[in-house]
C-alpha positions in Angstrom: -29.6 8.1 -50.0 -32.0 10.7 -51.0 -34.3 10.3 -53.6 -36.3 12.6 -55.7 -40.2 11.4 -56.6 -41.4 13.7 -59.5 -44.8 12.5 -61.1 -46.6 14.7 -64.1 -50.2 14.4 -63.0 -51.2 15.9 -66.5 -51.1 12.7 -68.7 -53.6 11.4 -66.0 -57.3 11.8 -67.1 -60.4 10.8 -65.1 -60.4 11.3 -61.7 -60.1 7.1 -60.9 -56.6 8.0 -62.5 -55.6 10.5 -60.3 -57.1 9.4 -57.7 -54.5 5.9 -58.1 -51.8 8.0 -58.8 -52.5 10.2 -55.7 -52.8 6.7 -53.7 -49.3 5.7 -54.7 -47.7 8.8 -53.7 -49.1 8.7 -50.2 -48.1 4.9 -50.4 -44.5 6.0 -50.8 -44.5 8.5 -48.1 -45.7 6.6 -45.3 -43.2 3.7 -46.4 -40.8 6.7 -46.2 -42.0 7.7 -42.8 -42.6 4.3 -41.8 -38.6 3.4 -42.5 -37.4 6.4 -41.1 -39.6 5.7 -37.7 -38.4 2.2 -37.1 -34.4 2.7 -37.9 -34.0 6.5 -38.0 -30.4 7.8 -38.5 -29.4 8.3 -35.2 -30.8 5.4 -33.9 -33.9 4.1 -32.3 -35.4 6.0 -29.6 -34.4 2.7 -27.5 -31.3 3.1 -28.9 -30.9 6.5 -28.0 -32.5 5.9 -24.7 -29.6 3.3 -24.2 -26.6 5.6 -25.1 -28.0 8.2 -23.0 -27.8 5.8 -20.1 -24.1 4.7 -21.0 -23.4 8.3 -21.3 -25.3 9.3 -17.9 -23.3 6.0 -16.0 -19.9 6.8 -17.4 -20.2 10.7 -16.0 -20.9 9.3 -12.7 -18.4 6.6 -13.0 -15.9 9.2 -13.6 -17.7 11.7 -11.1 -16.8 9.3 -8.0 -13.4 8.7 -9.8 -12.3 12.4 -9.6 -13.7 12.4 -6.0 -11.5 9.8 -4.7 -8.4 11.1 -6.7 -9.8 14.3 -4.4 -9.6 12.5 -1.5 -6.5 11.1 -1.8 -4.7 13.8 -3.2 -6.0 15.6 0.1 -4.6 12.9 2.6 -1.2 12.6 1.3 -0.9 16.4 1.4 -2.2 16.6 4.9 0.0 13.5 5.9 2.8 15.6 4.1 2.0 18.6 6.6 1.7 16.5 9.9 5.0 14.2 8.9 6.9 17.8 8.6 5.0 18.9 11.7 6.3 15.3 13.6 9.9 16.7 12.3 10.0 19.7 13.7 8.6 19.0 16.7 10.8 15.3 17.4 13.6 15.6 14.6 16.6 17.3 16.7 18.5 20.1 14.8 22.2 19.0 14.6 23.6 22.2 15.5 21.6 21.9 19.5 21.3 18.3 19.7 23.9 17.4 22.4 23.0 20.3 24.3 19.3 19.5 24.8 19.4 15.8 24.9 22.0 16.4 27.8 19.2 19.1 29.6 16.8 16.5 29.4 18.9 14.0 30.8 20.0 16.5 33.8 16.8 17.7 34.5 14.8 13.8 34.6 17.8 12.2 36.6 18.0 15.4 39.1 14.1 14.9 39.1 14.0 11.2 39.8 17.0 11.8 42.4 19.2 9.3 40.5 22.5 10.0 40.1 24.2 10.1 36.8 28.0 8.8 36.5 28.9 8.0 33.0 27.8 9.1 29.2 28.9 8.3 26.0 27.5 8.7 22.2 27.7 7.2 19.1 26.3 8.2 16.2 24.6 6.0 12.6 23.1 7.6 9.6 19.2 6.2 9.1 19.1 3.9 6.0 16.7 5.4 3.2 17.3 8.6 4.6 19.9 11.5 3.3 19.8 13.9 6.5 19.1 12.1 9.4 21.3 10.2 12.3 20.7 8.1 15.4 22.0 9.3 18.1 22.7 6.7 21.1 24.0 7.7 24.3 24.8 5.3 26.1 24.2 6.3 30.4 25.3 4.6 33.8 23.1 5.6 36.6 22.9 5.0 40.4 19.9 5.1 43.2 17.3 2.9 44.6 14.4 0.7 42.5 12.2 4.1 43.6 14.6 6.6 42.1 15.0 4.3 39.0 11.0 3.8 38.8 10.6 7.7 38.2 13.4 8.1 36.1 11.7 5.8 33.9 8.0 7.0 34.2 10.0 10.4 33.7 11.5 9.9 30.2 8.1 8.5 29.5 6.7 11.4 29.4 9.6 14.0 27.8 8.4 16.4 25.9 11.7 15.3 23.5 11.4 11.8 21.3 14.2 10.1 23.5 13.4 6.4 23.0 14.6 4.0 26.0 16.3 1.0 24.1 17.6 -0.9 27.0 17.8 -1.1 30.8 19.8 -3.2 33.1 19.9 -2.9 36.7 22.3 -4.8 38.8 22.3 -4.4 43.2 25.7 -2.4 44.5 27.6 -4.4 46.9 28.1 -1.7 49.1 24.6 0.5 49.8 21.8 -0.9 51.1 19.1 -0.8 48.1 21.1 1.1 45.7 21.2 0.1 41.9 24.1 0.2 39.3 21.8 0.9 36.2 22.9 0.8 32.4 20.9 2.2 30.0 20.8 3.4 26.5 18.8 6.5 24.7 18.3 6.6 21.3 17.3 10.1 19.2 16.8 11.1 15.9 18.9 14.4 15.1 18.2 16.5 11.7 21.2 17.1 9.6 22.1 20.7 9.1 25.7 20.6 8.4 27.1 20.9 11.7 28.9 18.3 14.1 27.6 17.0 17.3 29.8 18.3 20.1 31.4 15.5 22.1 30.0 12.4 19.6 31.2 9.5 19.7 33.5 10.1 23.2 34.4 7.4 25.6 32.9 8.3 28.9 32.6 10.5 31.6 30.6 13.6 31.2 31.4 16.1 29.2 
């Protein structure tokens, strides 16, 4: 609270009087100043000192925050872009999806020298996921442990995502060396509306 200090020198004679009366003016300042230096309004310059610090912590506190939020913000958008690139390049399109997984099947076996004598497919929806289907197609091969060895190493290494799920291999009784070999392909095919020509048949090449 503010105060108002009014003195009327006049009634004050000699100059011990004044003199006293000037003494107890300056008295009451410096008090003033005095109380004002040790607890001024906004705090002491400690104080101050102390909230600055606060102030300068919580900026970088919230500095590295925003940076990480950054970060993170960044990765799931470029996992977002390489997820959609995977798709494109692995997910097969409904509408060609027999026709190239039976190319790839052709070309590998005609590479390896194996020879192909039965297919069939079957098709289940992926749980969790609204447009895409497993594909298996299920294949019975013939040829030697060598032809069978390449087929293998071939698939390995097909451009397509064709996953191997199983192999069995069983010796012919007639053939020297020559294999009766089941095996079963899985893919992933992207919905797009359209069927899958020949799913789901019994056998035989279509």
């Amino acid at each position: 609270m503010s105060r108002n200090f009014s003195f009327n020198l006049s009634g004050l004679r000699g100059p011990g009087k004044r003199l006293k009366a000037l003494a107890i003016v300056l008295g009451v300042l410096n008090a003033a100043a005095i109380y004002f230096y040790i607890a001024p309004p906004g705090g002491s310059r400690r104080q101050l000192h102390h909230k600055e610090a606060q102030i300068r912590s919580d900026i970088d506190l919230h500095r590295v925050a925003t940076q990480r939020l950054k970060t993170v913000s960044q990765k799931v958008e470029l996992g977002g872009e390489q997820t959609d690139q995977f798709a494109g390049q692995y997910f097969l399109p409904r509408r060609t999806a027999f026709a190239t997984i039976v190319s790839e099947l052709l070309r590998i076996s005609s590479a390896a020298g194996i020879t192909e004598r039965e297919r069939s497919y079957s098709e289940d929806p992926i749980e969790g996921t609204d447009d895409l289907t497993l594909l298996t197609v299920n294949s019975t091969y013939q040829g030697t442990y060598a032809n069978l060895m390449h087929f293998v190493n071939q698939v390995d290494h097909s451009p397509l995502l064709l996953i191997l799920d199983s192999l069995s291999a069983t010796p012919q009784q007639e053939g020297a060396g020559l294999l009766n070999v089941q095996m079963r392909f899985l893919a992933v095919i992207h919905e797009d509306g359209s069927a899958v020509p020949g799913s789901a048949s019994a056998g035989g090449q279509p």
